[in-house]
mmCIF entry with sequence, helices, sheets and N, C-alpha, C, O atoms, coordinates in Angstrom:
data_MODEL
# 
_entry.id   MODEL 
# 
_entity.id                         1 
_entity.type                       polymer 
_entity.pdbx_number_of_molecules   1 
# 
_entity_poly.entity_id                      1 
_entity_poly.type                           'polypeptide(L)' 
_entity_poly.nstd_linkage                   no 
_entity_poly.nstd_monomer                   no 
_entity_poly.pdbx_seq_one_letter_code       
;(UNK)(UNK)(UNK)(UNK)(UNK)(UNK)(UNK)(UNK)(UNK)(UNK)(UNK)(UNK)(UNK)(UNK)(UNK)(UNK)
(UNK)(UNK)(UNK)(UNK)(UNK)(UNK)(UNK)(UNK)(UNK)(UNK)(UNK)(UNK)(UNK)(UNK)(UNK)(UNK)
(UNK)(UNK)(UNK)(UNK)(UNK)(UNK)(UNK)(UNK)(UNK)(UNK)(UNK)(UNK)(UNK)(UNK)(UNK)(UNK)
(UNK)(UNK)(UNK)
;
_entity_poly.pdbx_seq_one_letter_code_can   XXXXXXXXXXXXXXXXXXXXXXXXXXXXXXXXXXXXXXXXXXXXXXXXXXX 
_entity_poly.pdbx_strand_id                 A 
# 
loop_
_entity_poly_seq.entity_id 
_entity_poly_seq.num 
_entity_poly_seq.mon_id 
_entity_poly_seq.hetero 
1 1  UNK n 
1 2  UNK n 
1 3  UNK n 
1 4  UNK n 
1 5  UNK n 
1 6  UNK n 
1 7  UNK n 
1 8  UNK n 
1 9  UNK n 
1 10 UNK n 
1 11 UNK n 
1 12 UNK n 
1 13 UNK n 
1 14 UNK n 
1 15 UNK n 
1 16 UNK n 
1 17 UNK n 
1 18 UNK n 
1 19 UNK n 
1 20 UNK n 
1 21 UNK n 
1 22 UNK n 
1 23 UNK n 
1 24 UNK n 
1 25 UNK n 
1 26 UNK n 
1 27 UNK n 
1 28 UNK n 
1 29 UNK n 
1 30 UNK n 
1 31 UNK n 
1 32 UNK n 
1 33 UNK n 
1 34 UNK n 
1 35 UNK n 
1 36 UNK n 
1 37 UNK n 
1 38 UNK n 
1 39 UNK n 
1 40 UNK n 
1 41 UNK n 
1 42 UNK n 
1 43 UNK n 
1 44 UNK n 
1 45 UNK n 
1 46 UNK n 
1 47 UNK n 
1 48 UNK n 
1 49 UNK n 
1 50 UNK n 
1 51 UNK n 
# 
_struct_asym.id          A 
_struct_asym.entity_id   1 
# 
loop_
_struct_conf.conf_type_id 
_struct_conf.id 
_struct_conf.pdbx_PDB_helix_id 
_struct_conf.beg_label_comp_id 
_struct_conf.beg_label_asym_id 
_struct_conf.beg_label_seq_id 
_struct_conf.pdbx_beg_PDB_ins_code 
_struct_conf.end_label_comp_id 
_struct_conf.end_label_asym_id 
_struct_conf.end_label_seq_id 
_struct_conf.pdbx_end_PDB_ins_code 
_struct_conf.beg_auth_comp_id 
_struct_conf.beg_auth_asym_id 
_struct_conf.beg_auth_seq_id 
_struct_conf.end_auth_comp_id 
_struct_conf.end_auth_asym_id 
_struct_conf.end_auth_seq_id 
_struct_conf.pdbx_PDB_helix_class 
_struct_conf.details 
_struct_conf.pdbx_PDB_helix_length 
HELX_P HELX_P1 AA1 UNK A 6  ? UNK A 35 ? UNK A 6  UNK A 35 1 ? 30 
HELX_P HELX_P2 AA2 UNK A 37 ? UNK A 42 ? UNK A 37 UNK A 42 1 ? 6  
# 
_struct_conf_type.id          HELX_P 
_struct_conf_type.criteria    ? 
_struct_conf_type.reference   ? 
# 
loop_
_atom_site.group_PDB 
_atom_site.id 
_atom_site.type_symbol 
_atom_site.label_atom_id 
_atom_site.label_alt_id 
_atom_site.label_comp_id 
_atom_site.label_asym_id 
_atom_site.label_entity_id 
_atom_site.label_seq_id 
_atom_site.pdbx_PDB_ins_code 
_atom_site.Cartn_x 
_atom_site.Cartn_y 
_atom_site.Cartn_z 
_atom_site.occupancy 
_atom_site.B_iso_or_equiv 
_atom_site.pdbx_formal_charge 
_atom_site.auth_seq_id 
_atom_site.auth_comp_id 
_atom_site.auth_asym_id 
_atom_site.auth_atom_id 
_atom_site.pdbx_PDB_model_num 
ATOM 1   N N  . UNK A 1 1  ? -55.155 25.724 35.473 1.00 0.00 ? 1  UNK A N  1 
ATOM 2   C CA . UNK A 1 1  ? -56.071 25.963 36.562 1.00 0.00 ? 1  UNK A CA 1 
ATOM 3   C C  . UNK A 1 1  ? -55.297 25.882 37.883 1.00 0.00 ? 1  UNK A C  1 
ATOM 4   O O  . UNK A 1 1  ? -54.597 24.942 38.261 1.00 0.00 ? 1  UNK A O  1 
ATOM 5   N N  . UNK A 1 2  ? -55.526 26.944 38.467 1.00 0.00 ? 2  UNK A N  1 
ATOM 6   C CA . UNK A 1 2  ? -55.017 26.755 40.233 1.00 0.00 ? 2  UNK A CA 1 
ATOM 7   C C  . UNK A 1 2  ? -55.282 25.539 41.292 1.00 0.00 ? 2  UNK A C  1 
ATOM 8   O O  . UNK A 1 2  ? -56.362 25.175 41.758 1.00 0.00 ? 2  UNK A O  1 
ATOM 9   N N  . UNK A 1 3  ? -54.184 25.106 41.494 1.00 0.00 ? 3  UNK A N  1 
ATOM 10  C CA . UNK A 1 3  ? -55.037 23.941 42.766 1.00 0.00 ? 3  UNK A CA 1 
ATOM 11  C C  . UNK A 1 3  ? -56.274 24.235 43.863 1.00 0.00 ? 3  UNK A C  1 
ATOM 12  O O  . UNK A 1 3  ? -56.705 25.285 44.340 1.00 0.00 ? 3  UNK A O  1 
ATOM 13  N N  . UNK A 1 4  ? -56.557 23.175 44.000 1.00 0.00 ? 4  UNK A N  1 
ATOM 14  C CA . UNK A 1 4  ? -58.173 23.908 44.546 1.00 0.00 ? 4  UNK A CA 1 
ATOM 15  C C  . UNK A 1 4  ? -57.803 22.940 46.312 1.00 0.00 ? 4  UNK A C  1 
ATOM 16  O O  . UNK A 1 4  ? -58.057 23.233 47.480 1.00 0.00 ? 4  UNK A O  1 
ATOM 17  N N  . UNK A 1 5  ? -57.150 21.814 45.689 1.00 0.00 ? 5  UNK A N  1 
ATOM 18  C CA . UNK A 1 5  ? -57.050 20.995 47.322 1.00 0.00 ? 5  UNK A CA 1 
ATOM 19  C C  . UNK A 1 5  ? -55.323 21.001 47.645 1.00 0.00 ? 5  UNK A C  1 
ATOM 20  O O  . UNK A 1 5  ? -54.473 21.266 46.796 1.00 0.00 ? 5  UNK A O  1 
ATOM 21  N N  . UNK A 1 6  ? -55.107 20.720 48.774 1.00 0.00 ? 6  UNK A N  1 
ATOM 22  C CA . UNK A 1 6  ? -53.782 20.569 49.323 1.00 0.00 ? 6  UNK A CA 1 
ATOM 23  C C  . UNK A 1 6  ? -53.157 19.237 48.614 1.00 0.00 ? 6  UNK A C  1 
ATOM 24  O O  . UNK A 1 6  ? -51.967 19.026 48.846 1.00 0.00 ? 6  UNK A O  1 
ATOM 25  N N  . UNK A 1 7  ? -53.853 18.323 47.774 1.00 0.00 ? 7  UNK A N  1 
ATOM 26  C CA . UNK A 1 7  ? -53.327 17.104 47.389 1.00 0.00 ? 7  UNK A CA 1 
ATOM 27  C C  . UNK A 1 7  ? -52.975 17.831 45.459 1.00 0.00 ? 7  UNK A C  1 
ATOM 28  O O  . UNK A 1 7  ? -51.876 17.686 44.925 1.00 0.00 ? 7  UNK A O  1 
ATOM 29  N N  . UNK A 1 8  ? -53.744 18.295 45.009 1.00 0.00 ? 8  UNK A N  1 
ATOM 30  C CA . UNK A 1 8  ? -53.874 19.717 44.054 1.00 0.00 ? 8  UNK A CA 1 
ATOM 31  C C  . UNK A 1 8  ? -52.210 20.147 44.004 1.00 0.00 ? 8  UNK A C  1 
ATOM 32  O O  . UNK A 1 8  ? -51.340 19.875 43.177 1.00 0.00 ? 8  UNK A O  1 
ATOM 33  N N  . UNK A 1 9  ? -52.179 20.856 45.129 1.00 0.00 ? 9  UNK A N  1 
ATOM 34  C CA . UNK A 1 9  ? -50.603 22.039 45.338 1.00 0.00 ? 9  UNK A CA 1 
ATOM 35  C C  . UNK A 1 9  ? -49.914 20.970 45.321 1.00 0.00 ? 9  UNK A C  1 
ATOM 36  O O  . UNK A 1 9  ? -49.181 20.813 44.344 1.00 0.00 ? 9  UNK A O  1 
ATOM 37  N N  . UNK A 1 10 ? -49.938 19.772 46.531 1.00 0.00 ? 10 UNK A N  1 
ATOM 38  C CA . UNK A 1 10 ? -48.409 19.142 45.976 1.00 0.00 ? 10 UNK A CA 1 
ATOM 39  C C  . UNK A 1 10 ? -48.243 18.326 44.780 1.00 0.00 ? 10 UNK A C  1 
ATOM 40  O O  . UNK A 1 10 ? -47.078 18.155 44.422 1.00 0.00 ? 10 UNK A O  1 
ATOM 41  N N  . UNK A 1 11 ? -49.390 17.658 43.922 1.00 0.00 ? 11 UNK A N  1 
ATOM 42  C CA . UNK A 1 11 ? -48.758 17.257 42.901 1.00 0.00 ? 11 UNK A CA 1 
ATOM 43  C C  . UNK A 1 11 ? -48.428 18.756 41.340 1.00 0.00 ? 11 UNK A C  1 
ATOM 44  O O  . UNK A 1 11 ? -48.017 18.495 40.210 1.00 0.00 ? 11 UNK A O  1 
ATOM 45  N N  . UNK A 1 12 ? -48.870 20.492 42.004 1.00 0.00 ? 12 UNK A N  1 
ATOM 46  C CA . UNK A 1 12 ? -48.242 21.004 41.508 1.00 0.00 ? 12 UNK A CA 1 
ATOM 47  C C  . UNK A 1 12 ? -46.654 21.209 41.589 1.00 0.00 ? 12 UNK A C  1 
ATOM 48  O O  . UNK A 1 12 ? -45.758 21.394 40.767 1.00 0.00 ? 12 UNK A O  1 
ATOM 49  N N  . UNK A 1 13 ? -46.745 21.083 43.005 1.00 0.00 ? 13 UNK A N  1 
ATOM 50  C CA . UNK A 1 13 ? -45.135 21.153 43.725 1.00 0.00 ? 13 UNK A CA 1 
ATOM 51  C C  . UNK A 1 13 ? -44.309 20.353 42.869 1.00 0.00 ? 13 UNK A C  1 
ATOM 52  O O  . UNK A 1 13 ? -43.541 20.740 41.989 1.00 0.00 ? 13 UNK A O  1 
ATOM 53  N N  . UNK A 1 14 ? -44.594 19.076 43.277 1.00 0.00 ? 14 UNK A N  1 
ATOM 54  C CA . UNK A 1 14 ? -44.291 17.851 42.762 1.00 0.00 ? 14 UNK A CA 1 
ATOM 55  C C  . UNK A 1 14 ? -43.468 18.067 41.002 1.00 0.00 ? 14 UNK A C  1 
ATOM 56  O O  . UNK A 1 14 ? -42.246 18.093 40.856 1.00 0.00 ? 14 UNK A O  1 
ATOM 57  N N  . UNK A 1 15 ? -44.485 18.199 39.839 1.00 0.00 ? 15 UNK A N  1 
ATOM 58  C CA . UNK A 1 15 ? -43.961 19.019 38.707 1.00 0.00 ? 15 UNK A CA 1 
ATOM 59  C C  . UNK A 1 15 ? -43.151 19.707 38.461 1.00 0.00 ? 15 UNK A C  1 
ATOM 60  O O  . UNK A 1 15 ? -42.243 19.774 37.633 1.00 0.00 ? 15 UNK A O  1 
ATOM 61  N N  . UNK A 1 16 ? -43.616 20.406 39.462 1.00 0.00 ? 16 UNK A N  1 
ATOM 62  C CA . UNK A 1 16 ? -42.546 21.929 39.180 1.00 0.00 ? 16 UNK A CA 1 
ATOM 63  C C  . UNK A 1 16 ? -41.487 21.705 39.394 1.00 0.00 ? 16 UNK A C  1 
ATOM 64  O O  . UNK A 1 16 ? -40.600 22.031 38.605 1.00 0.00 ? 16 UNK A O  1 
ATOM 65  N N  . UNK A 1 17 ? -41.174 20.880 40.890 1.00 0.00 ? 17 UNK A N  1 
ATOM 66  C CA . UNK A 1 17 ? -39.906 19.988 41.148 1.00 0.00 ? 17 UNK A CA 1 
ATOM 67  C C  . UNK A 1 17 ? -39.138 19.369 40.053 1.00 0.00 ? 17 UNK A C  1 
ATOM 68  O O  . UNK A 1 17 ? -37.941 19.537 39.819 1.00 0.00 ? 17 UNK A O  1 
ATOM 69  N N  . UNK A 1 18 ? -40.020 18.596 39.379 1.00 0.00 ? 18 UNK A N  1 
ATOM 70  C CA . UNK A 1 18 ? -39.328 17.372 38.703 1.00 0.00 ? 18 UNK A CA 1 
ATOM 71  C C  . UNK A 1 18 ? -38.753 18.448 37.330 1.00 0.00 ? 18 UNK A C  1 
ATOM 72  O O  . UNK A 1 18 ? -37.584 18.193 37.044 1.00 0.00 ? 18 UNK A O  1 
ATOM 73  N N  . UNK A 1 19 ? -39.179 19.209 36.749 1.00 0.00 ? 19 UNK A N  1 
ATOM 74  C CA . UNK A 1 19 ? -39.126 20.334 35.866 1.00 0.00 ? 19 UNK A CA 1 
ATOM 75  C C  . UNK A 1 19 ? -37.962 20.970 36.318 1.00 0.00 ? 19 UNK A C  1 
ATOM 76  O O  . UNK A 1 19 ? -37.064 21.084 35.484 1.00 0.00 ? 19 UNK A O  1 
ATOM 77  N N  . UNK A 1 20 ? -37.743 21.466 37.588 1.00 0.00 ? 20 UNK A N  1 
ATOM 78  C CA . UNK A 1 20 ? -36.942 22.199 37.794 1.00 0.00 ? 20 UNK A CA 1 
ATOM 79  C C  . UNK A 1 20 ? -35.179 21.060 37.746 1.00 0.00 ? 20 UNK A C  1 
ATOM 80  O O  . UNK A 1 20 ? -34.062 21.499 37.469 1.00 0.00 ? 20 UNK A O  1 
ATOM 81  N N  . UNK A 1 21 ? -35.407 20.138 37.979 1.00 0.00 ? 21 UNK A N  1 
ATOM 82  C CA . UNK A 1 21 ? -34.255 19.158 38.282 1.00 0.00 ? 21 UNK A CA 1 
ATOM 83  C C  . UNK A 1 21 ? -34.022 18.715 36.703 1.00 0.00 ? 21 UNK A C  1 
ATOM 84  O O  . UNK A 1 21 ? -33.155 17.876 36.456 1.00 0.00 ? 21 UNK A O  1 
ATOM 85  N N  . UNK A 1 22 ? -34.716 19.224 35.773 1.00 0.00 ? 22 UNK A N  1 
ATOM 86  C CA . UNK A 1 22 ? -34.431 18.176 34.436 1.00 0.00 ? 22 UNK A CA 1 
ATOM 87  C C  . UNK A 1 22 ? -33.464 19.519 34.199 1.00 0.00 ? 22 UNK A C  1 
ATOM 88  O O  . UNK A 1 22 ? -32.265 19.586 33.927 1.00 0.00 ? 22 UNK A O  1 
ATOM 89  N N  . UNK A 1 23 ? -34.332 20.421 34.383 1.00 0.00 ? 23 UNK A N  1 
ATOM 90  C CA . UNK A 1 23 ? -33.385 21.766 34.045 1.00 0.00 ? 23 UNK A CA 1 
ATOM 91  C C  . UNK A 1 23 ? -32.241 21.962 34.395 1.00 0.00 ? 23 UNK A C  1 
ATOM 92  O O  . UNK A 1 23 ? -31.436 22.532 33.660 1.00 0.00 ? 23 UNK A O  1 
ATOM 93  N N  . UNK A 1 24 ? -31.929 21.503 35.656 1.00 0.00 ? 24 UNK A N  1 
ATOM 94  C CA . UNK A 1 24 ? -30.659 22.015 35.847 1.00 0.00 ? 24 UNK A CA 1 
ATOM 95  C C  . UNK A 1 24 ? -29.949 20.825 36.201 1.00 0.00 ? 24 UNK A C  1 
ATOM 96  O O  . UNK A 1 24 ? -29.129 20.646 37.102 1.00 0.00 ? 24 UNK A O  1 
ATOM 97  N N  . UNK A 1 25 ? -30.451 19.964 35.252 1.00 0.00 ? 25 UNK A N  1 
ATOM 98  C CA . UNK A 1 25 ? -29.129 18.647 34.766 1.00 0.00 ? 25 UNK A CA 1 
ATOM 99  C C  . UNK A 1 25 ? -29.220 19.044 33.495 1.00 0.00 ? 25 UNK A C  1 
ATOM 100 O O  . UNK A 1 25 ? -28.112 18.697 33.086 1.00 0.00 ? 25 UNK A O  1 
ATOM 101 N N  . UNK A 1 26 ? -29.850 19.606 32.438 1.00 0.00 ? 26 UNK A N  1 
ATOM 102 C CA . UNK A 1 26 ? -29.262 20.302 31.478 1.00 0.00 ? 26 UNK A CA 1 
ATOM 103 C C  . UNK A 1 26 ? -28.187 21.345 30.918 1.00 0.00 ? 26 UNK A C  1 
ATOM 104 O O  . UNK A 1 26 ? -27.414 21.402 29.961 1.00 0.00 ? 26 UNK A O  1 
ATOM 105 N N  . UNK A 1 27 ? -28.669 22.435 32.416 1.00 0.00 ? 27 UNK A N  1 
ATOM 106 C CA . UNK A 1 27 ? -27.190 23.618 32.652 1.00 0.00 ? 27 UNK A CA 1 
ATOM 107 C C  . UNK A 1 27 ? -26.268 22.759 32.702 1.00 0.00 ? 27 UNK A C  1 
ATOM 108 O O  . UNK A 1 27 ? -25.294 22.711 31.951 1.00 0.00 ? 27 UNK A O  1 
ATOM 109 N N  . UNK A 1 28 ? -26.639 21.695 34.001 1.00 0.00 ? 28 UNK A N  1 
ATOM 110 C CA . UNK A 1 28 ? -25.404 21.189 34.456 1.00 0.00 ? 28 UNK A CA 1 
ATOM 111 C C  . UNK A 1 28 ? -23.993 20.679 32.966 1.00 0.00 ? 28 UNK A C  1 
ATOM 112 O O  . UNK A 1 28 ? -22.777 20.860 32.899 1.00 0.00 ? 28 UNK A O  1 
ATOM 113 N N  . UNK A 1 29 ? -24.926 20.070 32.099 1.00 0.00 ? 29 UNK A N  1 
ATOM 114 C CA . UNK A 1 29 ? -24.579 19.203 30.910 1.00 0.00 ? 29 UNK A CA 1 
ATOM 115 C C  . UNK A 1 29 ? -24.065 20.492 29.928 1.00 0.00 ? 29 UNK A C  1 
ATOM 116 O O  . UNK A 1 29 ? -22.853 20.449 29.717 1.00 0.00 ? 29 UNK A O  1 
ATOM 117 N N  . UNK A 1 30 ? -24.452 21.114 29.580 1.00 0.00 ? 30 UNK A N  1 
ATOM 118 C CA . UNK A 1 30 ? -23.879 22.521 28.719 1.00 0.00 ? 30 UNK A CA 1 
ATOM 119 C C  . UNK A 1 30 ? -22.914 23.117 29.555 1.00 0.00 ? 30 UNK A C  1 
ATOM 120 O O  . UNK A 1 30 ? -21.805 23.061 29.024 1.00 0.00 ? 30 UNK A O  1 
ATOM 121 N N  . UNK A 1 31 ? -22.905 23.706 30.738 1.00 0.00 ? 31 UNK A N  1 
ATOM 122 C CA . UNK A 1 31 ? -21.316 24.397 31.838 1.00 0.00 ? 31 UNK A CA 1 
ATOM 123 C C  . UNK A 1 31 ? -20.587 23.474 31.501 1.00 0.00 ? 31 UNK A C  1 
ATOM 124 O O  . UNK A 1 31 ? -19.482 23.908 31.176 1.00 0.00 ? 31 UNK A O  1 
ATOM 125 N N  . UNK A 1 32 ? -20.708 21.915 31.385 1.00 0.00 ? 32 UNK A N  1 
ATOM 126 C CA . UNK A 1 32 ? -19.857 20.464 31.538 1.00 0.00 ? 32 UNK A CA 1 
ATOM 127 C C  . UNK A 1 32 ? -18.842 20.746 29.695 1.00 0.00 ? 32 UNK A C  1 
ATOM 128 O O  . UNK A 1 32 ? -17.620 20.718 29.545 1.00 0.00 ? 32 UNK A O  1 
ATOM 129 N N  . UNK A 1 33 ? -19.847 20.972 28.671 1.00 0.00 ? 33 UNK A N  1 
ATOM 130 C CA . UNK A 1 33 ? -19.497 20.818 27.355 1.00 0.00 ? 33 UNK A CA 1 
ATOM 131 C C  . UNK A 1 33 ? -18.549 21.877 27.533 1.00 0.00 ? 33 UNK A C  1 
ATOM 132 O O  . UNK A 1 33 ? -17.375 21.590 27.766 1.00 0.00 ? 33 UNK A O  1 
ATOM 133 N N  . UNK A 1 34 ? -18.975 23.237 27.439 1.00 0.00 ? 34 UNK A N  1 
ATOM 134 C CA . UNK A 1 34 ? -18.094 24.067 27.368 1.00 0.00 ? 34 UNK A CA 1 
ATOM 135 C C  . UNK A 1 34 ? -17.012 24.429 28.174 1.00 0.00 ? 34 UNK A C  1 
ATOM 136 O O  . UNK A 1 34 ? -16.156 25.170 27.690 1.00 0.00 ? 34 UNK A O  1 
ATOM 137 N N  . UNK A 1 35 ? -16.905 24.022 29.342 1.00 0.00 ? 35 UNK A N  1 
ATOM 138 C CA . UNK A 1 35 ? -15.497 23.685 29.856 1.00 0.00 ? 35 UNK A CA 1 
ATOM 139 C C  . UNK A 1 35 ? -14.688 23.071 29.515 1.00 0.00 ? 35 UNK A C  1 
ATOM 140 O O  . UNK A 1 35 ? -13.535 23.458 29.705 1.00 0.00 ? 35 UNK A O  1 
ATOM 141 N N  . UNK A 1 36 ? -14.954 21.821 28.849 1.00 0.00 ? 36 UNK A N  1 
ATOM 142 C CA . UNK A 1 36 ? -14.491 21.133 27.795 1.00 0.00 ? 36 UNK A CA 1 
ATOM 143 C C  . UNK A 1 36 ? -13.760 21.672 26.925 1.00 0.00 ? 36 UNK A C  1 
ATOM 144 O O  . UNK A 1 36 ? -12.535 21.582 27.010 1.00 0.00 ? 36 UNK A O  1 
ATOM 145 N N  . UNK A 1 37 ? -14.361 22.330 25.925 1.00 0.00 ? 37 UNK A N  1 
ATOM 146 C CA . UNK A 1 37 ? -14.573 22.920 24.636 1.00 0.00 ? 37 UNK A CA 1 
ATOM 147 C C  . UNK A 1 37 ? -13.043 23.907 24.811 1.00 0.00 ? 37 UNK A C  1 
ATOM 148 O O  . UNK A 1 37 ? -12.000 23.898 24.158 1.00 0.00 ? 37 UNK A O  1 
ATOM 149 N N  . UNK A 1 38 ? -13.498 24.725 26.019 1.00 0.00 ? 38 UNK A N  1 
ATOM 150 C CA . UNK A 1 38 ? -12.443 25.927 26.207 1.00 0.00 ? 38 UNK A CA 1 
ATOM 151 C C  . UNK A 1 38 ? -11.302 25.504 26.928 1.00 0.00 ? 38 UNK A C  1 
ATOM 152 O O  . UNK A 1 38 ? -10.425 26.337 27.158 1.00 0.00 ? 38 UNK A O  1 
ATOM 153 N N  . UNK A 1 39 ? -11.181 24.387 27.302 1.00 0.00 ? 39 UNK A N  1 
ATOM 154 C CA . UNK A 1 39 ? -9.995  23.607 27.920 1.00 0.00 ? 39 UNK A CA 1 
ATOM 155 C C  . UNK A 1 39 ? -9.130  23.199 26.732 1.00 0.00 ? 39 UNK A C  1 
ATOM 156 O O  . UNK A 1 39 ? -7.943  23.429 26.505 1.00 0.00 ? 39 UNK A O  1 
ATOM 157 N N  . UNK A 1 40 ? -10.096 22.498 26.002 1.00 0.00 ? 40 UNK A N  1 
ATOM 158 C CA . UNK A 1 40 ? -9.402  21.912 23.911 1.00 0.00 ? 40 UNK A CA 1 
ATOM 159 C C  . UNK A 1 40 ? -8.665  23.164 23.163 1.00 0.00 ? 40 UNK A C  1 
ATOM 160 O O  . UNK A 1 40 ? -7.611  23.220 22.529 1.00 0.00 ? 40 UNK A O  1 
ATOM 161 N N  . UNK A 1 41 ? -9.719  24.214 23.518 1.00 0.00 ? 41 UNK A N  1 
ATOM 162 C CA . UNK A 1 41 ? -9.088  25.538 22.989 1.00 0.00 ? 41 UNK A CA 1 
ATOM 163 C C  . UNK A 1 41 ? -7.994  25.954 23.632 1.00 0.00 ? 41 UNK A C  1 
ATOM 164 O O  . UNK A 1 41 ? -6.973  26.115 22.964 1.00 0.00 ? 41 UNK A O  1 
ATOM 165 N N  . UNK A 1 42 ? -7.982  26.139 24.640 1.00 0.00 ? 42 UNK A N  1 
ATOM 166 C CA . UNK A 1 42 ? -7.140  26.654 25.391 1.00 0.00 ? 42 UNK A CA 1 
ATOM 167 C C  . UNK A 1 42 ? -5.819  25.463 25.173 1.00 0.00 ? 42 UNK A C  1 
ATOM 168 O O  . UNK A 1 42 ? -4.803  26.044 25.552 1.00 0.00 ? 42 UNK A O  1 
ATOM 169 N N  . UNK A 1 43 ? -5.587  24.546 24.875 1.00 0.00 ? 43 UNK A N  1 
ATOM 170 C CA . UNK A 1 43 ? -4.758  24.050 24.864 1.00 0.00 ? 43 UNK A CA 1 
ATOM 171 C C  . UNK A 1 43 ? -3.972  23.697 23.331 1.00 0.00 ? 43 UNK A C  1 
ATOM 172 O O  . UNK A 1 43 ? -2.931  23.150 22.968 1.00 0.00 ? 43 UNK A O  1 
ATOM 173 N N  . UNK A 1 44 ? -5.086  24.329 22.734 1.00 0.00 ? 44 UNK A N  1 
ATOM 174 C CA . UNK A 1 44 ? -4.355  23.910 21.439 1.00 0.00 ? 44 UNK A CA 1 
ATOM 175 C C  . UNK A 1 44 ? -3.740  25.238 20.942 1.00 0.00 ? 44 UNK A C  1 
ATOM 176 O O  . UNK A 1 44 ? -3.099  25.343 19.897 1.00 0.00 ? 44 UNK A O  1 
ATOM 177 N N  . UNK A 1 45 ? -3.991  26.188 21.764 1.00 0.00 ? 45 UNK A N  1 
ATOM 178 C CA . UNK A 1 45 ? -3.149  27.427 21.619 1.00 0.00 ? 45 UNK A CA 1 
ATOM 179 C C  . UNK A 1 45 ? -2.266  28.375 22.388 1.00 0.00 ? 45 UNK A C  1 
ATOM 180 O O  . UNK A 1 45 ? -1.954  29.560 22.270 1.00 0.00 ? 45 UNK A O  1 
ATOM 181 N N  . UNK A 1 46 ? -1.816  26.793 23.729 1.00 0.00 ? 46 UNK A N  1 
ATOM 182 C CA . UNK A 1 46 ? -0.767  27.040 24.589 1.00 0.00 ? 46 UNK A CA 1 
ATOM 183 C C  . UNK A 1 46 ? -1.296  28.209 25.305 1.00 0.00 ? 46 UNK A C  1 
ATOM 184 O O  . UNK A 1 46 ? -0.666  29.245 25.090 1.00 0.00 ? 46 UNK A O  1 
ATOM 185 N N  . UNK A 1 47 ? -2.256  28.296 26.069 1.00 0.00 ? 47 UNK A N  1 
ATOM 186 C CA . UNK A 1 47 ? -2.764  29.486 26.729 1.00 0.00 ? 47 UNK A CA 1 
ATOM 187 C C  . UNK A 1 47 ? -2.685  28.637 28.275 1.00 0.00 ? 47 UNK A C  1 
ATOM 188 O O  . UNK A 1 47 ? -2.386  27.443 28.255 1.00 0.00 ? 47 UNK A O  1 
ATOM 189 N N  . UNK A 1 48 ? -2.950  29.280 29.501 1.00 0.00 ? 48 UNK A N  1 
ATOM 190 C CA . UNK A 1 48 ? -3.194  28.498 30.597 1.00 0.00 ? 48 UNK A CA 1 
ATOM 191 C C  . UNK A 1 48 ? -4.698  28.774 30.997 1.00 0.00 ? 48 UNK A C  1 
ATOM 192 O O  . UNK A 1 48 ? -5.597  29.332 30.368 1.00 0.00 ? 48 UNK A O  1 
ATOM 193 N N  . UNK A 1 49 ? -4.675  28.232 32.178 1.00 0.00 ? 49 UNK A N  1 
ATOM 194 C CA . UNK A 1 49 ? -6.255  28.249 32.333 1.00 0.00 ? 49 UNK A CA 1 
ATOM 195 C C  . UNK A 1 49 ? -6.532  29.761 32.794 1.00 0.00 ? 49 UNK A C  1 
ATOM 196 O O  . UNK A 1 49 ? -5.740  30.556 33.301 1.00 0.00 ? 49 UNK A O  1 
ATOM 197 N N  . UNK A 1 50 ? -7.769  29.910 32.498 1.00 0.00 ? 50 UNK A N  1 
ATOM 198 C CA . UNK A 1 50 ? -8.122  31.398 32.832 1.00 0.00 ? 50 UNK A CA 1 
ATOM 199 C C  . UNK A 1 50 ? -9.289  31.832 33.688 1.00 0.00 ? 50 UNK A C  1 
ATOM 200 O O  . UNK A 1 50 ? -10.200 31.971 32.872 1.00 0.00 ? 50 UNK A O  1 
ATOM 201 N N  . UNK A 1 51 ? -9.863  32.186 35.159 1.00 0.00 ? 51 UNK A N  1 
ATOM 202 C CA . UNK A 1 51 ? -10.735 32.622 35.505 1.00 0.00 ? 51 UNK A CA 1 
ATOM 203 C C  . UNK A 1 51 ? -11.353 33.277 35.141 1.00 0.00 ? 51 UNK A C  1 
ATOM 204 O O  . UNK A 1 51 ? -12.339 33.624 35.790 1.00 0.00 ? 51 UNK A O  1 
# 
């Protein structure tokens, strides 16, 4: 249901916020692994780093 009062929108705000920040400490945590991952790789087959 749509907010109906201004106290309504910000505890939609509010959500959406907190939703949006779990999310992107998750990216954050997966970009983190696989840099990892391809650093292990990359080194166990004498390659240098690669852009």
């Amino acid at each position: 249901m749509a907010p109906r009062t201004n106290g309504e929108l910000q505890d939609a705000f509010d959500t959406a916020k907190g939703a949006w920040g779990m999310c992107a400490a998750k990216v954050d945590m997966i970009v983190d692994c696989q840099t990892k991952a391809q650093a292990k790789i990359d080194a166990e087959l004498g390659r240098t780093k690669h852009e």
